[in-house]
mmCIF file of the C-alpha atoms, coordinates in Angstrom:
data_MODEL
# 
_entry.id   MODEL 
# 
loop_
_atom_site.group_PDB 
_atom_site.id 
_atom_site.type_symbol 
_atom_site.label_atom_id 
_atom_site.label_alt_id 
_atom_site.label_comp_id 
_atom_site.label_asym_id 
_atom_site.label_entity_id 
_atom_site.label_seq_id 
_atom_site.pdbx_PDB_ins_code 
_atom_site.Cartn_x 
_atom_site.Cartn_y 
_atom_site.Cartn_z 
_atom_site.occupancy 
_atom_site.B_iso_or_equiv 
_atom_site.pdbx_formal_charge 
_atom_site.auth_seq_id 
_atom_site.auth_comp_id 
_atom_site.auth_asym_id 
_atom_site.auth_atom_id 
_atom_site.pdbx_PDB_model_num 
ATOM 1  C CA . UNK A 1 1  ? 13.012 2.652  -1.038 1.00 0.00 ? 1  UNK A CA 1 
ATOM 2  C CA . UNK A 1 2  ? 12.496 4.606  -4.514 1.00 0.00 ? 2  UNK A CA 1 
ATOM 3  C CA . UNK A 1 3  ? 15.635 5.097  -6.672 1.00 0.00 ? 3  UNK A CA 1 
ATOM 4  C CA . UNK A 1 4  ? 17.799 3.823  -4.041 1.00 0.00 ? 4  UNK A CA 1 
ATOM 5  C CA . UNK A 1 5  ? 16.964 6.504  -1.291 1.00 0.00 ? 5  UNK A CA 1 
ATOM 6  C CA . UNK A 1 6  ? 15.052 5.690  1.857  1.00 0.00 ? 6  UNK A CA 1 
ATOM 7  C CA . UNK A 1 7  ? 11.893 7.566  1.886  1.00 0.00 ? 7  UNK A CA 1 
ATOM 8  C CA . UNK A 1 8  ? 10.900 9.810  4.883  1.00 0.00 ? 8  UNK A CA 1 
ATOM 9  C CA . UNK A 1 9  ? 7.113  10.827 5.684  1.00 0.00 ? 9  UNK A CA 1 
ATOM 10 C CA . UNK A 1 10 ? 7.167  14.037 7.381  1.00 0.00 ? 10 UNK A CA 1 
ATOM 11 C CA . UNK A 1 11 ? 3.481  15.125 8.780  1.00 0.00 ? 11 UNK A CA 1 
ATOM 12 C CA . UNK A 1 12 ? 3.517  18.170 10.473 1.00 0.00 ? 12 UNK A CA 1 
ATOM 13 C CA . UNK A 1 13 ? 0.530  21.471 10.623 1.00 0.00 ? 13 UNK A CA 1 
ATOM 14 C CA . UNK A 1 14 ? 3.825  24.239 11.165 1.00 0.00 ? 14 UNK A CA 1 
ATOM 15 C CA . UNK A 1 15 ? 4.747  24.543 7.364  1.00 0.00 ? 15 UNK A CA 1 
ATOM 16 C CA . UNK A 1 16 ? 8.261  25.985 8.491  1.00 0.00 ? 16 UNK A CA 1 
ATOM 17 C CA . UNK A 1 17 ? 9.037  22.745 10.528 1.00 0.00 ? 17 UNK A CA 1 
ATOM 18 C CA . UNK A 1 18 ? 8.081  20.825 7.639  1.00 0.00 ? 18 UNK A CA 1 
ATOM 19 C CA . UNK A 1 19 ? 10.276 23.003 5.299  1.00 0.00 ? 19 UNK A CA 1 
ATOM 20 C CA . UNK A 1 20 ? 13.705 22.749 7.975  1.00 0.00 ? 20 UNK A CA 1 
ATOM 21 C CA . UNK A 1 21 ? 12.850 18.994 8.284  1.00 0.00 ? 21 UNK A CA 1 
ATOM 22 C CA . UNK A 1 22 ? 12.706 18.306 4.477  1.00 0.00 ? 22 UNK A CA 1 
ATOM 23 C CA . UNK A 1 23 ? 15.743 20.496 3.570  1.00 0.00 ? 23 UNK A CA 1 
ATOM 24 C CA . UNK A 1 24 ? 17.981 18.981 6.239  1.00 0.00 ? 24 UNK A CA 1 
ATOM 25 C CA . UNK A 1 25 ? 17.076 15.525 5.608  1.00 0.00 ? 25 UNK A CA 1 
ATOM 26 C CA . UNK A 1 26 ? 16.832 15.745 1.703  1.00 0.00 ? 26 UNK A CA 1 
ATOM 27 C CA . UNK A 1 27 ? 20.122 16.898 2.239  1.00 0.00 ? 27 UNK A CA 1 
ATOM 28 C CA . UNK A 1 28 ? 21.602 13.639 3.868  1.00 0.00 ? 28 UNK A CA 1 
ATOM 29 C CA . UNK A 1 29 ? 19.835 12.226 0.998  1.00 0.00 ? 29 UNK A CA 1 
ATOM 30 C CA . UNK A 1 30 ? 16.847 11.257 2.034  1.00 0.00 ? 30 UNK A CA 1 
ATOM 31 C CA . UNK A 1 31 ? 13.211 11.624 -0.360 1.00 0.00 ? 31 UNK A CA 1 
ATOM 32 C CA . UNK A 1 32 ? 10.708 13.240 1.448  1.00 0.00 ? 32 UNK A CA 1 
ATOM 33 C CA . UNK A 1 33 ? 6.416  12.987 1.233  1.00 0.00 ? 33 UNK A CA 1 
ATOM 34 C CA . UNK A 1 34 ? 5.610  16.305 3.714  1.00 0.00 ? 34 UNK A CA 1 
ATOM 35 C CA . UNK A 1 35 ? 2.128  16.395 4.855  1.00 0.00 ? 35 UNK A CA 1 
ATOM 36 C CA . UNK A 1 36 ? 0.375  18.950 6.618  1.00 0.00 ? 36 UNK A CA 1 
ATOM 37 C CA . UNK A 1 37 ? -2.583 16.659 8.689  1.00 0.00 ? 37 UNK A CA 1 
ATOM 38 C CA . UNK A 1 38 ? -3.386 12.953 9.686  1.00 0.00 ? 38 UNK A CA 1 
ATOM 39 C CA . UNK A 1 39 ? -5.948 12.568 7.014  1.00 0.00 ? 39 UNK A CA 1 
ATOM 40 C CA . UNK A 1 40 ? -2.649 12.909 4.604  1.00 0.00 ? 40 UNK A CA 1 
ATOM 41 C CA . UNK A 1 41 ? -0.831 11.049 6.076  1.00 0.00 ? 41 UNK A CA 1 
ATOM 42 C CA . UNK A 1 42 ? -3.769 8.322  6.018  1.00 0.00 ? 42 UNK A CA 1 
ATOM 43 C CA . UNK A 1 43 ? -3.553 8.534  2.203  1.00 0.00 ? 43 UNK A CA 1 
ATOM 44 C CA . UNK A 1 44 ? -0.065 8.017  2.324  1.00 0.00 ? 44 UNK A CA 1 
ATOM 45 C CA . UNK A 1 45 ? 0.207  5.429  4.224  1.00 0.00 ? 45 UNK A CA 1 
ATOM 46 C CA . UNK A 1 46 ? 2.722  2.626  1.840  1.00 0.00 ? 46 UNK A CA 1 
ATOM 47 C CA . UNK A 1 47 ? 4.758  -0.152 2.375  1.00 0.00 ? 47 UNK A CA 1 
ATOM 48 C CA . UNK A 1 48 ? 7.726  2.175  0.621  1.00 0.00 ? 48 UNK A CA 1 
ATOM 49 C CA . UNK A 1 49 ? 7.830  4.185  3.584  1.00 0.00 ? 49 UNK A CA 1 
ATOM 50 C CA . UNK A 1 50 ? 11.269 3.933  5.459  1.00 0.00 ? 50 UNK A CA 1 
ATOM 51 C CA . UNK A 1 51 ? 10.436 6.058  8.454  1.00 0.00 ? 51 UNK A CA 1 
ATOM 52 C CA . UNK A 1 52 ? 7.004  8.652  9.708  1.00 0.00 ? 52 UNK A CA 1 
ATOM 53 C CA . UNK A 1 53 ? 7.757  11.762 11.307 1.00 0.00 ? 53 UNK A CA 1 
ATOM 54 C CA . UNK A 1 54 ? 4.124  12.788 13.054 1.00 0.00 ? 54 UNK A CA 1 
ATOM 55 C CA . UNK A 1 55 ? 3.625  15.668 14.874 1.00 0.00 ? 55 UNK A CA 1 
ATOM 56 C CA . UNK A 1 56 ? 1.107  14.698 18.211 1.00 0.00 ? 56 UNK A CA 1 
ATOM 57 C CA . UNK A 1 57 ? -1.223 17.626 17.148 1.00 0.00 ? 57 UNK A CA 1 
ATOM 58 C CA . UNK A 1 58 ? -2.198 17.925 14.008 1.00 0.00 ? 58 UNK A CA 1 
ATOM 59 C CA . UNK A 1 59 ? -5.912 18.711 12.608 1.00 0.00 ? 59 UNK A CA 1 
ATOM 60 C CA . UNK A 1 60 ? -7.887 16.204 11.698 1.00 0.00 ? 60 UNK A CA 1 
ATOM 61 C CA . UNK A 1 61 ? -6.220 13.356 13.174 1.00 0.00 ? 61 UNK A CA 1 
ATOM 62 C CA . UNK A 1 62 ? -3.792 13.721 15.247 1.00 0.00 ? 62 UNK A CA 1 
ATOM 63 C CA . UNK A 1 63 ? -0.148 11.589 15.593 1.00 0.00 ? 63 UNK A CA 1 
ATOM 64 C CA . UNK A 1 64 ? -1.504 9.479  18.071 1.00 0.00 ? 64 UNK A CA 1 
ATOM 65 C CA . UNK A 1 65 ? -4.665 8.121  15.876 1.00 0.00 ? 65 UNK A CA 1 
ATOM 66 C CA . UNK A 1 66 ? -2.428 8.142  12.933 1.00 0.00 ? 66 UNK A CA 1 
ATOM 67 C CA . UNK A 1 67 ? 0.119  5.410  14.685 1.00 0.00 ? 67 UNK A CA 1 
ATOM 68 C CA . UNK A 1 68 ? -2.271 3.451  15.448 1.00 0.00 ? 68 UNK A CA 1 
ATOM 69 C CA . UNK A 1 69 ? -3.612 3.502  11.825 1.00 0.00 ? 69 UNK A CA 1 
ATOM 70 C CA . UNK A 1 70 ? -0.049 2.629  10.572 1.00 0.00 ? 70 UNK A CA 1 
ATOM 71 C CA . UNK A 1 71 ? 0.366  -0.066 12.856 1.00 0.00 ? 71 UNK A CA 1 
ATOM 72 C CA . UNK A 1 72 ? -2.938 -1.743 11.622 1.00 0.00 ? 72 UNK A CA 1 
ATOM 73 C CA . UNK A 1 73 ? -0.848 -2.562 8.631  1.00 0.00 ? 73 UNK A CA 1 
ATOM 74 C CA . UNK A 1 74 ? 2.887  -1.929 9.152  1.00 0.00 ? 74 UNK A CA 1 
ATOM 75 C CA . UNK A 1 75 ? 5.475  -2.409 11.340 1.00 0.00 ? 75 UNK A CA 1 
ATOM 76 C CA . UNK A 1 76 ? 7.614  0.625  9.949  1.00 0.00 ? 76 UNK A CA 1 
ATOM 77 C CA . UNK A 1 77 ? 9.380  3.053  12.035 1.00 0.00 ? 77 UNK A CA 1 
ATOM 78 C CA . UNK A 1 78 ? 7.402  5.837  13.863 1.00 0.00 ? 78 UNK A CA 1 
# 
């Protein structure tokens, strides 16, 4: 949690998905990281994440590898 808001992880390859998510959930005051591929979300993988939102197919890696990648070191929400 950063500045006292739980932060959201939103990966996602449809930009406009990623753009509704982010504005509806900013605006119930969540922070948001938006990513646009699994590799992303690899490098932003931190125990300051509240919550992932991944999309099943994304380039690169896809939700499903990504899971299990966040699981390796965190139990956080998925």
């Amino acid at each position: 949690m950063r500045n006292g808001k739980k932060l959201i992880l939103i990966a996602d390859d449809d930009k406009e998905i990623r753009d509704i998510l982010n504005i509806l959930l900013s605006n119930e005051g969540y922070e948001i990281i938006s990513t646009s591929n699994g590799e992303e979300v690899i490098n932003n993988i931190n125990e300051d994440i509240d919550l992932y939102i991944l999309d099943v197919s994304m380039p690169i890696l896809d939700g499903f590898k990504v899971g299990i990648e966040i699981r390796k070191k965190y139990e956080t929400p998925i």
